[in-house]
N, C-alpha and C positions, 0 to 999 in steps of 0.2 A: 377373723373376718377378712374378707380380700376387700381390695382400694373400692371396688364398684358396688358391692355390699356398703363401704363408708359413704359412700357420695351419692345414692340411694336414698339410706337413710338421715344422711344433713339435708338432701332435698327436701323428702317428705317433711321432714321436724318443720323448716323455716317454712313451708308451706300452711301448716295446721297452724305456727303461731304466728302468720301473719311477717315474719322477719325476713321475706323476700324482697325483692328491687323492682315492686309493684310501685306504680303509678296511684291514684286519688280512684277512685271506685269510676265517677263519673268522667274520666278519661278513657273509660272503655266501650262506653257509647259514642263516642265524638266519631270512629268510622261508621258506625251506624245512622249518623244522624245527615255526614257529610254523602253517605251512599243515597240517604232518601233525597237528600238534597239534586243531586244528579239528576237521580230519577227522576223528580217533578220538573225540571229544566227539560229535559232531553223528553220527556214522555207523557206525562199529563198534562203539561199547560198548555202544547200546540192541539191536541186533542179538545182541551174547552174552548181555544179560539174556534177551532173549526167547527165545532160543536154548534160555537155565536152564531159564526157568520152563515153555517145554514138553515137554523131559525131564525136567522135575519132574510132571508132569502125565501123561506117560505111564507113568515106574515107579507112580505111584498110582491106575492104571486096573484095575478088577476087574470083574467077571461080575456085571449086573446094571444098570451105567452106563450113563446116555442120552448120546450122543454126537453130536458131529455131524462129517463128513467137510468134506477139504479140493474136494470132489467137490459138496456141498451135500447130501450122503447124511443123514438122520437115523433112528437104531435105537439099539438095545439091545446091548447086549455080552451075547454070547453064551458064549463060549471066547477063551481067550489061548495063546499060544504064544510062545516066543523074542521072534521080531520081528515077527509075525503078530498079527492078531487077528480072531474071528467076530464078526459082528455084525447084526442080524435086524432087514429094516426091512419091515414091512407082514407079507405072506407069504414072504419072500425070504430066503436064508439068504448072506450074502455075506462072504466072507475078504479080507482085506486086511492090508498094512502096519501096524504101529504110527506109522509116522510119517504116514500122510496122518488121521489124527485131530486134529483141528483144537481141541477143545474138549468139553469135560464140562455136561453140559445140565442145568440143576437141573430135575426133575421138580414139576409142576404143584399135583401133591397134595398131596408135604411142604412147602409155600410158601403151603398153604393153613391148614393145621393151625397 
């Protein structure tokens, strides 16, 4: 047998019975656990704030608000419904979603006053 044939097979052996310079089972999840950890810091949690604060922004949408579309649309709130809402841009009178409202548009004039 040559050296690499011996060191081959002491590997495999201490491998099959366990006789390797292995750590506890559940130390091999600890990067995995610290990976999801990242994850939900860096990626999902600003995603469920944002998530909030624009259902926070649509049960506080009324007749009257300048808005603007996730379309680039900018109008008026016209009517609301359920999950609907009208909104009047130019001469145009157009119904949409509550969710593709993108943002509440402070008007020009009370920012003047």
């Amino acid at each position: 047998m040559t050296l690499i044939d011996n060191i081959t097979w002491v590997l495999a052996a201490q491998t099959a019975t366990g006789t390797g310079q292995q750590g506890p089972v559940w130390m091999q999840f600890v990067p995995f656990v610290f990976l999801f950890l990242i994850m939900y810091v860096i990626l999902i949690r600003p995603q469920q704030k944002k998530a909030r604060e624009h259902d926070a922004l649509l049960k506080q949408l009324k007749i009257g608000d300048r808005v603007s579309t996730n379309g680039g649309i900018i109008g008026v709130v016209v009517g609301l419904k359920d999950n609907k809402v009208s909104i009047r841009s130019a001469d145009t009178k157009l119904e949409m979603l509550k969710g593709a409202i993108t943002e509440v548009l402070k008007d020009k004039s009370s920012s003047e006053s």
